[in-house]
PDB file of N, CA, C, O and CB in Angstrom:
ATOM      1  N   UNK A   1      38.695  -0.484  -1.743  1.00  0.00           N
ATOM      2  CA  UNK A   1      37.456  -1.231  -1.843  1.00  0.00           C
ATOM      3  C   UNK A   1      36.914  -1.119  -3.268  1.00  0.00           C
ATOM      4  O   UNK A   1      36.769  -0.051  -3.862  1.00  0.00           O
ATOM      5  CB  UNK A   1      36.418  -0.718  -0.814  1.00  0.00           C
ATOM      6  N   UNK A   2      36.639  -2.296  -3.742  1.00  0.00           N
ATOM      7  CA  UNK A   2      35.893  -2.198  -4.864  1.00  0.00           C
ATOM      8  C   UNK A   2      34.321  -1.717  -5.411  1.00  0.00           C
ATOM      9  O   UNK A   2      33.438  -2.415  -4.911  1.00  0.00           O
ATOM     10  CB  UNK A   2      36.037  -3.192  -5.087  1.00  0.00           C
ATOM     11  N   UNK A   3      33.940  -0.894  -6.131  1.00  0.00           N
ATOM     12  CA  UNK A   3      32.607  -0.998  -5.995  1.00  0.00           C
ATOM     13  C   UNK A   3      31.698  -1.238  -5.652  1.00  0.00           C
ATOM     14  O   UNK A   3      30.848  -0.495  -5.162  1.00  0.00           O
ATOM     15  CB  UNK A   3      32.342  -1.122  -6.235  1.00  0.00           C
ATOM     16  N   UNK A   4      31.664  -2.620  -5.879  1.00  0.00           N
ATOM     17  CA  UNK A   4      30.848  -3.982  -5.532  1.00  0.00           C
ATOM     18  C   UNK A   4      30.874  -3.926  -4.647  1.00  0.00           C
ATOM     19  O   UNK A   4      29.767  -3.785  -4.126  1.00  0.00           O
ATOM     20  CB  UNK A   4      31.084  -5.212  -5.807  1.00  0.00           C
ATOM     21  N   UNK A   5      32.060  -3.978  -3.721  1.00  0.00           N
ATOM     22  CA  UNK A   5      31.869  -4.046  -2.141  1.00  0.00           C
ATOM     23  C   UNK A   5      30.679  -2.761  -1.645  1.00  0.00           C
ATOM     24  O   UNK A   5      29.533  -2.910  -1.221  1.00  0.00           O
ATOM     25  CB  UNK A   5      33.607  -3.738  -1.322  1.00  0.00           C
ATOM     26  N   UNK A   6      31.389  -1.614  -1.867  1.00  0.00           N
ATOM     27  CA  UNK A   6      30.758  -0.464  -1.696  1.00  0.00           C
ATOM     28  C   UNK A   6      29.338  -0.731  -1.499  1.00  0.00           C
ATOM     29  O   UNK A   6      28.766  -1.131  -0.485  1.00  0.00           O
ATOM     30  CB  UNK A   6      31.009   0.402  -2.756  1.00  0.00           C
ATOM     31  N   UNK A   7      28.830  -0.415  -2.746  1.00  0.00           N
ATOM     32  CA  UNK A   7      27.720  -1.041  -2.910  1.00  0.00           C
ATOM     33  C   UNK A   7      27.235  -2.451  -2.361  1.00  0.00           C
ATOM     34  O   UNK A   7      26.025  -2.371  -2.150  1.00  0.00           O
ATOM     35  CB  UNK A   7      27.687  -1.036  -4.035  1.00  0.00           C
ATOM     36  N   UNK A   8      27.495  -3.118  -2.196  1.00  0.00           N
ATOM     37  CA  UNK A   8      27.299  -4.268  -1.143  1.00  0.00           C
ATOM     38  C   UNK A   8      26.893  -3.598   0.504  1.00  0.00           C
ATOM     39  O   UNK A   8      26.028  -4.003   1.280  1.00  0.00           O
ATOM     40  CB  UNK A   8      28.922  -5.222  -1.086  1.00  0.00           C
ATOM     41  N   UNK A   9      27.777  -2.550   0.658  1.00  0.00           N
ATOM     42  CA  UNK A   9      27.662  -2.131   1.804  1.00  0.00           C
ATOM     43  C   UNK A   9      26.608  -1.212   2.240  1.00  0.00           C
ATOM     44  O   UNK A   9      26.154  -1.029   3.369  1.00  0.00           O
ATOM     45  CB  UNK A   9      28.673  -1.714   2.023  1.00  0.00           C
ATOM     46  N   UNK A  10      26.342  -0.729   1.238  1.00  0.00           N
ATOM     47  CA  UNK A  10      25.574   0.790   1.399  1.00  0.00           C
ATOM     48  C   UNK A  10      23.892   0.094   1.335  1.00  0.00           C
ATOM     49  O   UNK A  10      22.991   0.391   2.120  1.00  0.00           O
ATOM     50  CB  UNK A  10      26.038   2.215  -0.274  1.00  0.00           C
ATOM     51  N   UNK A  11      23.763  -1.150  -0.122  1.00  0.00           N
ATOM     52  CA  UNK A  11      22.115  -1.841   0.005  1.00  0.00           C
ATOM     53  C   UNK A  11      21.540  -1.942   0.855  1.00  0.00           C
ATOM     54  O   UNK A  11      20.460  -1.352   0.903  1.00  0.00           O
ATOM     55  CB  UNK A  11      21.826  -2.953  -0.247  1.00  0.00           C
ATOM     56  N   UNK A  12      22.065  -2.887   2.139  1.00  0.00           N
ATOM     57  CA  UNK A  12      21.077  -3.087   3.122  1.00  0.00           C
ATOM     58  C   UNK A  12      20.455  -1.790   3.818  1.00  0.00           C
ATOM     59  O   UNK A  12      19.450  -1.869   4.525  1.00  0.00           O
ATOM     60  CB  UNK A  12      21.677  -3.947   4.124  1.00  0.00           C
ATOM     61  N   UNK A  13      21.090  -0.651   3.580  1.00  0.00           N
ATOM     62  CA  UNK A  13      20.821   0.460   4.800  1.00  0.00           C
ATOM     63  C   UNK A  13      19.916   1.200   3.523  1.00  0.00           C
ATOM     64  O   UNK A  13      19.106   1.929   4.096  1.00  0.00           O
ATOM     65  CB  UNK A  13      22.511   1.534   5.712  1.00  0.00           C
ATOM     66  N   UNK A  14      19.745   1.298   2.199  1.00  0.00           N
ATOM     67  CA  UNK A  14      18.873   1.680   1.514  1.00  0.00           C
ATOM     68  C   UNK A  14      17.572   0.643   1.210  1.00  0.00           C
ATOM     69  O   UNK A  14      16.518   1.159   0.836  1.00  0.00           O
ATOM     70  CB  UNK A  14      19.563   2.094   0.472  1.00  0.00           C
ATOM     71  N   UNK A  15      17.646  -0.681   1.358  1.00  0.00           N
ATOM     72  CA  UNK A  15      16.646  -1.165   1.471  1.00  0.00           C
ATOM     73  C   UNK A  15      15.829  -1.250   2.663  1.00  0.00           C
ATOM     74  O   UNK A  15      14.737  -1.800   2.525  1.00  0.00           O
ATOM     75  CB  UNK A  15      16.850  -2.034   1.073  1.00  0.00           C
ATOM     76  N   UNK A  16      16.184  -0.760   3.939  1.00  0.00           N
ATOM     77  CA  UNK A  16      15.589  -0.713   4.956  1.00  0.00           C
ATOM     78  C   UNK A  16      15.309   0.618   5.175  1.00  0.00           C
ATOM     79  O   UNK A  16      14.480   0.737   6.077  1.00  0.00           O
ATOM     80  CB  UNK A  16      16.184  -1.316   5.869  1.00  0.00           C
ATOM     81  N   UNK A  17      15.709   1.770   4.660  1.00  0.00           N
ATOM     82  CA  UNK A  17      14.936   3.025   4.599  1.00  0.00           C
ATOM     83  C   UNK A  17      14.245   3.672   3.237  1.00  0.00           C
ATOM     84  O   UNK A  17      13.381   4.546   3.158  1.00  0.00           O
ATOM     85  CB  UNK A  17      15.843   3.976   5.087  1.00  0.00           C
ATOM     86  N   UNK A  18      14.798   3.078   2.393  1.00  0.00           N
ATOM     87  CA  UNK A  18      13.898   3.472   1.770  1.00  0.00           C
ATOM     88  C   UNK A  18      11.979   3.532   2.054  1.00  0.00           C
ATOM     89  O   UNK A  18      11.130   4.423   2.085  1.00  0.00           O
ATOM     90  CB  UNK A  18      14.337   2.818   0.854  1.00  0.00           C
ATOM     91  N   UNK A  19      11.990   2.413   2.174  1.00  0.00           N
ATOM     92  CA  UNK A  19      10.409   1.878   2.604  1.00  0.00           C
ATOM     93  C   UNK A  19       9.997   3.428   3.600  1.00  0.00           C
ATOM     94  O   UNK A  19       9.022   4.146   3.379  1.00  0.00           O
ATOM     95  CB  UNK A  19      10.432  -0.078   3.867  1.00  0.00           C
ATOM     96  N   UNK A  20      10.712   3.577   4.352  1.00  0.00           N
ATOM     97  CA  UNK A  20      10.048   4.808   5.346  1.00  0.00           C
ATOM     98  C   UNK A  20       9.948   6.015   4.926  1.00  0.00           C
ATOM     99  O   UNK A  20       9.222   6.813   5.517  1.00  0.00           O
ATOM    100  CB  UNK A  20      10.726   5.076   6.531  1.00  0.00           C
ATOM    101  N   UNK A  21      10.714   6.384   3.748  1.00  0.00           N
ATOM    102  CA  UNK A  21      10.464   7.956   3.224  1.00  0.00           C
ATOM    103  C   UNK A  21       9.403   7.381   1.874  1.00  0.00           C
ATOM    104  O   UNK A  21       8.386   8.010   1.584  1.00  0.00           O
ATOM    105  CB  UNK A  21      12.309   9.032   2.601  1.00  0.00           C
ATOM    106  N   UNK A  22       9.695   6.484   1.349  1.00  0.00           N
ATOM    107  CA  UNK A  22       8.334   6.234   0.315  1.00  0.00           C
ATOM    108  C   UNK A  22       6.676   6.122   0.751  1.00  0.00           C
ATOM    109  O   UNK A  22       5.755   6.167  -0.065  1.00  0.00           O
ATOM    110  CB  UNK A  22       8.588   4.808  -0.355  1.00  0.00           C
ATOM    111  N   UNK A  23       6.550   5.994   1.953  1.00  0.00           N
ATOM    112  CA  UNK A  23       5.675   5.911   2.443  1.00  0.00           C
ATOM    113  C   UNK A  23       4.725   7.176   3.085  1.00  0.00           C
ATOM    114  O   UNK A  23       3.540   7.488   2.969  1.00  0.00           O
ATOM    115  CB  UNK A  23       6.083   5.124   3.064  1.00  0.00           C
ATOM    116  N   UNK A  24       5.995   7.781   3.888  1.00  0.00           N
ATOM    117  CA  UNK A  24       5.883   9.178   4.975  1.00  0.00           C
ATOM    118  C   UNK A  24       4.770  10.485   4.473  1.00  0.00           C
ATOM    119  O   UNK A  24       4.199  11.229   5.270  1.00  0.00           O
ATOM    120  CB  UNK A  24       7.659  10.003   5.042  1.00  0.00           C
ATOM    121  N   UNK A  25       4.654  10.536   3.184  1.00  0.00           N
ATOM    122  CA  UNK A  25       3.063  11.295   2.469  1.00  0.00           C
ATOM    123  C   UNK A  25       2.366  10.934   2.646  1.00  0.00           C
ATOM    124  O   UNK A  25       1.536  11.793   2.945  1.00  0.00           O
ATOM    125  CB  UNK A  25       2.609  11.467   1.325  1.00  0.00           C
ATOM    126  N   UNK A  26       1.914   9.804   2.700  1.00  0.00           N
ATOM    127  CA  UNK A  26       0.564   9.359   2.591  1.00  0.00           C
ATOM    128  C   UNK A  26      -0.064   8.409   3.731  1.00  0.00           C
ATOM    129  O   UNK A  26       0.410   7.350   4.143  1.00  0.00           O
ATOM    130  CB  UNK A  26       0.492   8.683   1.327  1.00  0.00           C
ATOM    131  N   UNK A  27      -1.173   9.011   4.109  1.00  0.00           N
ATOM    132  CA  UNK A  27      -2.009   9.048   5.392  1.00  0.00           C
ATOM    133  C   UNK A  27      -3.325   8.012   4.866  1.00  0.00           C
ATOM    134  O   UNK A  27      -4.343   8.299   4.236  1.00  0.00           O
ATOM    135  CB  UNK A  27      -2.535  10.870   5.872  1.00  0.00           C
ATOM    136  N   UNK A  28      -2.960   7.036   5.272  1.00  0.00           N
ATOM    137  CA  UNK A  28      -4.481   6.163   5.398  1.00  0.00           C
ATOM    138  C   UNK A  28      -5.383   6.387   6.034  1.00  0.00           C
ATOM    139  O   UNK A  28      -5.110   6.832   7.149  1.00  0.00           O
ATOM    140  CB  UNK A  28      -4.518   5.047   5.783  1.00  0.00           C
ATOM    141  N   UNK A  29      -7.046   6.195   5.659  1.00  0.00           N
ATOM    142  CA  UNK A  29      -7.699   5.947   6.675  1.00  0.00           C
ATOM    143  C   UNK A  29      -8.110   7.590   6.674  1.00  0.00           C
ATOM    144  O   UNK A  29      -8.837   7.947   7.601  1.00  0.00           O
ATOM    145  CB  UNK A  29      -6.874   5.163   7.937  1.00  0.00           C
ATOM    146  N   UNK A  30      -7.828   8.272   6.015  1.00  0.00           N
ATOM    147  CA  UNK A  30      -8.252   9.535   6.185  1.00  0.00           C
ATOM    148  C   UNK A  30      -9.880  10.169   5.061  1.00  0.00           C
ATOM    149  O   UNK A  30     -10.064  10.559   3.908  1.00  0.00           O
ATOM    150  CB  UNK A  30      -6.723  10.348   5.848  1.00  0.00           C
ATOM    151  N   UNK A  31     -10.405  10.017   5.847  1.00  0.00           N
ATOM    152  CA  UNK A  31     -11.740  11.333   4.559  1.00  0.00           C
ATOM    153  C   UNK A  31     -11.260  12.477   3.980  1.00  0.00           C
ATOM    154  O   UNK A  31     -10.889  13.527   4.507  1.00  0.00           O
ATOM    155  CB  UNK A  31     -13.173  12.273   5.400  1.00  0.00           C
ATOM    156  N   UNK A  32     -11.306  12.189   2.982  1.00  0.00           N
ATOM    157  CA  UNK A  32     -11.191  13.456   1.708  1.00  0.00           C
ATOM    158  C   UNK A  32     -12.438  13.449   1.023  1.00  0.00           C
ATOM    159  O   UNK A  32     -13.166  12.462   0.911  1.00  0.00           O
ATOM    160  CB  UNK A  32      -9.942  13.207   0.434  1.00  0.00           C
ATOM    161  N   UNK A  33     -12.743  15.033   0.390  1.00  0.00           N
ATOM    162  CA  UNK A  33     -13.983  15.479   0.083  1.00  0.00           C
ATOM    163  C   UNK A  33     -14.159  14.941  -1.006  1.00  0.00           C
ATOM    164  O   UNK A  33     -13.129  14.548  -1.554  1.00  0.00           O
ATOM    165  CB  UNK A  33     -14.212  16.778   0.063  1.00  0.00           C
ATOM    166  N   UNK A  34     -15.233  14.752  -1.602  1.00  0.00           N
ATOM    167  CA  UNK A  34     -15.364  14.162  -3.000  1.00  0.00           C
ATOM    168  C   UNK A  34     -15.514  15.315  -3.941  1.00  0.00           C
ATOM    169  O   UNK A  34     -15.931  16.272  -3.289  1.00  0.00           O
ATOM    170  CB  UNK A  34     -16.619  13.154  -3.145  1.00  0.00           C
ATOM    171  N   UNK A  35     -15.356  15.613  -5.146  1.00  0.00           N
ATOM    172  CA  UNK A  35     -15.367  16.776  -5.995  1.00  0.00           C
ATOM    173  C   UNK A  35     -16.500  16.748  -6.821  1.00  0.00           C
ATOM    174  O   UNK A  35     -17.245  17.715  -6.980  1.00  0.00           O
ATOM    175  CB  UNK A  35     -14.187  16.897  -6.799  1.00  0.00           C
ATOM    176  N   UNK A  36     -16.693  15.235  -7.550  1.00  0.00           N
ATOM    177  CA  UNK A  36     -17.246  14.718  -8.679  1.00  0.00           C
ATOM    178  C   UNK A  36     -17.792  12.629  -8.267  1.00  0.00           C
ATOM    179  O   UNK A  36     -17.437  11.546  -7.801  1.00  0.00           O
ATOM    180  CB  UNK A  36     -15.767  15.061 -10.052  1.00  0.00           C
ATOM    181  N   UNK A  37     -18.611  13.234  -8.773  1.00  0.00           N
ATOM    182  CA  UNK A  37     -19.391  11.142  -8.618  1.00  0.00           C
ATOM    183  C   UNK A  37     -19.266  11.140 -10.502  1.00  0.00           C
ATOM    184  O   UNK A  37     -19.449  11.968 -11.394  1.00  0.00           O
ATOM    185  CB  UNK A  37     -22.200  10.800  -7.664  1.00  0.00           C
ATOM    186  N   UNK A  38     -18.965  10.091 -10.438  1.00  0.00           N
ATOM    187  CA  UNK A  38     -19.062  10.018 -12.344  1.00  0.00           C
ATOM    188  C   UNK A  38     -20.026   8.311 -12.429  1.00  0.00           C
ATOM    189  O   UNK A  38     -19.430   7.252 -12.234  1.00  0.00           O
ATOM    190  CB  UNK A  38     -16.704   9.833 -13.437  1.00  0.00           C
ATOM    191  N   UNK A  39     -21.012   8.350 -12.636  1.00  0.00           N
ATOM    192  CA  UNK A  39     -21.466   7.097 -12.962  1.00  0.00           C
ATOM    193  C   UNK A  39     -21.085   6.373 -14.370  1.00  0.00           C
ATOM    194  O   UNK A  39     -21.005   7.103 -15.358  1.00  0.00           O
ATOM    195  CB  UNK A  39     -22.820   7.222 -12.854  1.00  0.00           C
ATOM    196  N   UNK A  40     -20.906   5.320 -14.481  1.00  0.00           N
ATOM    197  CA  UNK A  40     -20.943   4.272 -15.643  1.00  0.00           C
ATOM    198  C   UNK A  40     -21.610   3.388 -15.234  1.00  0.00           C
ATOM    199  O   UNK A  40     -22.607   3.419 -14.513  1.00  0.00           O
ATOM    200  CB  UNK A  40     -19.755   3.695 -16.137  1.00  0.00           C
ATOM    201  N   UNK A  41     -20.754   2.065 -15.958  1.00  0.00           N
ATOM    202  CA  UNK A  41     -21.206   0.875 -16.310  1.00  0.00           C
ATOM    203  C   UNK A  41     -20.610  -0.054 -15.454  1.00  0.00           C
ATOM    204  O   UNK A  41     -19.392   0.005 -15.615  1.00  0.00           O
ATOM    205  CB  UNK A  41     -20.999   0.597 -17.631  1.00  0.00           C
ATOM    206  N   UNK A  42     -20.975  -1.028 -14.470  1.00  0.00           N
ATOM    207  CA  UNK A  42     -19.905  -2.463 -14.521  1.00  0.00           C
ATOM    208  C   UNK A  42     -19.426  -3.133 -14.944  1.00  0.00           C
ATOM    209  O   UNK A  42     -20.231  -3.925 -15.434  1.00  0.00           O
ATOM    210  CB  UNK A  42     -19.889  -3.165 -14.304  1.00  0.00           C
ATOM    211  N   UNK A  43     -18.185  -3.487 -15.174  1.00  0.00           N
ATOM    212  CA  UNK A  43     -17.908  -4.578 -15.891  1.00  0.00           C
ATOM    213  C   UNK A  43     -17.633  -5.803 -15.461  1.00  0.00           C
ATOM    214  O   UNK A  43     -17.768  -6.796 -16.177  1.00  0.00           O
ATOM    215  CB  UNK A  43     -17.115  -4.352 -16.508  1.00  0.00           C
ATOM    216  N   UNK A  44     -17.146  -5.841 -14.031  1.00  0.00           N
ATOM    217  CA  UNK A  44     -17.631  -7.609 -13.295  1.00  0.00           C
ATOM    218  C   UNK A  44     -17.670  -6.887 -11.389  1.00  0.00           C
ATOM    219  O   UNK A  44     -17.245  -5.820 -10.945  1.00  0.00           O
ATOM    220  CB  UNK A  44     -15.613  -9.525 -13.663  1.00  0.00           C
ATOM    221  N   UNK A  45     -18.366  -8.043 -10.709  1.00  0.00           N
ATOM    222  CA  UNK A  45     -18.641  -7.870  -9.884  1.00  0.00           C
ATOM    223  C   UNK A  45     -18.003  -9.162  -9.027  1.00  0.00           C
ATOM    224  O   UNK A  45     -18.145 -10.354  -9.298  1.00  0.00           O
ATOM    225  CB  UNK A  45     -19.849  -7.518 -10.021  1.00  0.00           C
ATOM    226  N   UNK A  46     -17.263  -8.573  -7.919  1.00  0.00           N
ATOM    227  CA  UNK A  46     -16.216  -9.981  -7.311  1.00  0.00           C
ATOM    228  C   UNK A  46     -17.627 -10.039  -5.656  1.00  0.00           C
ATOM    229  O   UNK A  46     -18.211  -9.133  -5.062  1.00  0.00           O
ATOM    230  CB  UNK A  46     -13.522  -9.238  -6.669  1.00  0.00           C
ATOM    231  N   UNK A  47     -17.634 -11.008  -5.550  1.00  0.00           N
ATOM    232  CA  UNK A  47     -18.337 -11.513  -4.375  1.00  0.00           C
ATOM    233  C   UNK A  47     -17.258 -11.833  -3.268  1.00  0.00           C
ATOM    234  O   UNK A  47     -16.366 -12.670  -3.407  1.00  0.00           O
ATOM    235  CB  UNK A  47     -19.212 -12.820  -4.756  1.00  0.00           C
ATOM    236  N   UNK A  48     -17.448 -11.107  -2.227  1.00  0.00           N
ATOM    237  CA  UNK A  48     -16.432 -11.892  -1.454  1.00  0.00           C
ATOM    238  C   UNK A  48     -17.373 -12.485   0.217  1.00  0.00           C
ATOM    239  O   UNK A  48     -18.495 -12.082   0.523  1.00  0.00           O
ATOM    240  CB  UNK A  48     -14.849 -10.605  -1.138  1.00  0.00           C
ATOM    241  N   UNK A  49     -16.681 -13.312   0.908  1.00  0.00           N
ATOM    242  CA  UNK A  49     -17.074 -13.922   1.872  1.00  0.00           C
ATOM    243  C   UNK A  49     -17.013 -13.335   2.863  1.00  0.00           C
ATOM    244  O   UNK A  49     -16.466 -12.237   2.759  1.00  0.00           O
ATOM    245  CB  UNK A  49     -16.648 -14.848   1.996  1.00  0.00           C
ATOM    246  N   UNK A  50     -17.539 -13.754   4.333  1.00  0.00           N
ATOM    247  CA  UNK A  50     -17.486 -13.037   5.332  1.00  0.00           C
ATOM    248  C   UNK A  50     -15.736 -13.270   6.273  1.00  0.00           C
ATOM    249  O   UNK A  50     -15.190 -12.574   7.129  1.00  0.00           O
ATOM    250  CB  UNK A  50     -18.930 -13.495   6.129  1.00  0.00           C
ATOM    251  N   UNK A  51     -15.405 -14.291   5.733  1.00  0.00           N
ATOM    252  CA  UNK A  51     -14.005 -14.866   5.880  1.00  0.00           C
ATOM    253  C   UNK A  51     -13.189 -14.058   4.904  1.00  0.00           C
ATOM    254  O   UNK A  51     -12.355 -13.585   5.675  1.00  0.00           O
ATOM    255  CB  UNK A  51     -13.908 -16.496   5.559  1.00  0.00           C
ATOM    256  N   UNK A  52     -12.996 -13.761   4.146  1.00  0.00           N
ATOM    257  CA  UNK A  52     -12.122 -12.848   3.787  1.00  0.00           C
ATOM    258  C   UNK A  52     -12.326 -11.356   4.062  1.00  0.00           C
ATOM    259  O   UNK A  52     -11.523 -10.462   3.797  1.00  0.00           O
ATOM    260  CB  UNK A  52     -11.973 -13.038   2.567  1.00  0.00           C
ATOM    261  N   UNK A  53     -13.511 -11.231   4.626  1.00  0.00           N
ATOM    262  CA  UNK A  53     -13.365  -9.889   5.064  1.00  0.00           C
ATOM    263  C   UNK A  53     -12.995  -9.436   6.657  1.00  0.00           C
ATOM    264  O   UNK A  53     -12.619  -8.347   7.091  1.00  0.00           O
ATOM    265  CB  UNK A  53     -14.612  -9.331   4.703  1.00  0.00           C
ATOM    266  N   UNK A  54     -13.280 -10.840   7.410  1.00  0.00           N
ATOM    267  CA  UNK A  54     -12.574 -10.855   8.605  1.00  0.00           C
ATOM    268  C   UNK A  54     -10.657 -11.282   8.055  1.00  0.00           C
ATOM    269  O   UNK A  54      -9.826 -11.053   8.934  1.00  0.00           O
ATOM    270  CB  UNK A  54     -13.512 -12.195   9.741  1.00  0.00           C
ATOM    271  N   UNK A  55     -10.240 -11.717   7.010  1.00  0.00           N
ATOM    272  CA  UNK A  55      -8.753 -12.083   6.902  1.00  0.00           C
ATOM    273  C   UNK A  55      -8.253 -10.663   6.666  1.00  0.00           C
ATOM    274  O   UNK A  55      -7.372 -10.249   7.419  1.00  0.00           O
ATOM    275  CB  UNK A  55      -8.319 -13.232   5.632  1.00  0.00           C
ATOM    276  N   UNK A  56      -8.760  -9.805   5.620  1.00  0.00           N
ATOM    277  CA  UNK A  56      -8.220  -8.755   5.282  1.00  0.00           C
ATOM    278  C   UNK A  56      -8.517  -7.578   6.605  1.00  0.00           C
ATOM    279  O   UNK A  56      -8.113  -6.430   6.424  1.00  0.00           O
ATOM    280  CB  UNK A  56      -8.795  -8.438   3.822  1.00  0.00           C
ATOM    281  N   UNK A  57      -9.020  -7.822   7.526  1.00  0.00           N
ATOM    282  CA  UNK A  57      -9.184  -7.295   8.406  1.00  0.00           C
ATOM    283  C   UNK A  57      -8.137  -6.898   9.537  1.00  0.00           C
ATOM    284  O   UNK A  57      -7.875  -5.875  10.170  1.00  0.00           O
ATOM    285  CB  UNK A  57      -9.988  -7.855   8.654  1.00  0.00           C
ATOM    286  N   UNK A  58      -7.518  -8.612   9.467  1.00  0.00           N
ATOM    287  CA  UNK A  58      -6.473  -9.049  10.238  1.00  0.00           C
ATOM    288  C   UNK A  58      -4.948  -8.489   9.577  1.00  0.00           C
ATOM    289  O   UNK A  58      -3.924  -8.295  10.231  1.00  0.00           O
ATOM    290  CB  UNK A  58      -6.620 -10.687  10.304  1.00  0.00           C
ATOM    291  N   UNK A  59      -5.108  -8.317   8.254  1.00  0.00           N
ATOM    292  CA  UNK A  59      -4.185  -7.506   7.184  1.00  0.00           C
ATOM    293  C   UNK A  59      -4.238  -6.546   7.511  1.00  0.00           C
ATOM    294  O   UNK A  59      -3.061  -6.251   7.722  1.00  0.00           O
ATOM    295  CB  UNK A  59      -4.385  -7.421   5.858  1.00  0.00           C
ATOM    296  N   UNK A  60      -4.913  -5.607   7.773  1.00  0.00           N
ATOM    297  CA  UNK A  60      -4.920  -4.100   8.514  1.00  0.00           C
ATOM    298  C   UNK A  60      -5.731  -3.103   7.605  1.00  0.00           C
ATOM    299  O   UNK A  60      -5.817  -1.875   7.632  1.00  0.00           O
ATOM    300  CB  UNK A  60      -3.256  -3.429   8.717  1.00  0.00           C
ATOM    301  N   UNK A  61      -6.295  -4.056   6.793  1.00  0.00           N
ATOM    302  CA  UNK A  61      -7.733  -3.279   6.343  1.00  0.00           C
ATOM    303  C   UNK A  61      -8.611  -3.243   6.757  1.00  0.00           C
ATOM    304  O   UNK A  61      -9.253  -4.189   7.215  1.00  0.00           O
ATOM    305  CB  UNK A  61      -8.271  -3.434   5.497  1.00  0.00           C
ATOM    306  N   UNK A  62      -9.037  -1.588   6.696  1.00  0.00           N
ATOM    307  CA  UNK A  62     -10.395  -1.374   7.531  1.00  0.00           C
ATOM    308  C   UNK A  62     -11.877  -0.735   6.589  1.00  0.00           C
ATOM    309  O   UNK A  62     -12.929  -0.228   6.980  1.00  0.00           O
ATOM    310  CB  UNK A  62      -9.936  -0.133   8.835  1.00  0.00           C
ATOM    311  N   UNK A  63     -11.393  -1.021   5.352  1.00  0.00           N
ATOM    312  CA  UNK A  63     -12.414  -0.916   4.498  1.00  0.00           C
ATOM    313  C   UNK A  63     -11.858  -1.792   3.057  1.00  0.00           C
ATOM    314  O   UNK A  63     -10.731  -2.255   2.882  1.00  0.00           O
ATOM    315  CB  UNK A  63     -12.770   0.750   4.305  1.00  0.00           C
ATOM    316  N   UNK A  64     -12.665  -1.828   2.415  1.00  0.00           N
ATOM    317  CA  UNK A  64     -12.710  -3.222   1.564  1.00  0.00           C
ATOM    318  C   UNK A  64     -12.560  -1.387  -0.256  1.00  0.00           C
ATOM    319  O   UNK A  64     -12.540  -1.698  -1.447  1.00  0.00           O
ATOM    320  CB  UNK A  64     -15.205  -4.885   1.990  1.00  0.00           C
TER     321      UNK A  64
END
């Protein structure tokens, strides 16, 4: 077998797990303590609608 093949063979089974160990640390949705508040400045302010906050909702966000 040539390389290429090899590798041909082996991608699909690393592109479909990879995703699950890159992920497996990190816990959404969880409270962590705050240490430090640092105030500044704004530099723009995005307005969003009540429709995109019901869409991103449907995305599986539960805070903006």
């Amino acid at each position: 077998m040539t390389r290429v093949r090899k590798f041909l063979k082996v991608c699909p089974w690393i592109i479909l797990f990879l995703p699950l160990f890159a992920n497996a640390a990190y816990q959404r949705n969880v409270a962590k303590p705050v240490n430090e508040v640092v105030y500044g400045k704004i530099d723009s302010v995005r307005y969003i609608t009540q429709q995109e906050v019901v869409q991103s909702k449907s995305n599986g966000w539960k805070t903006l």
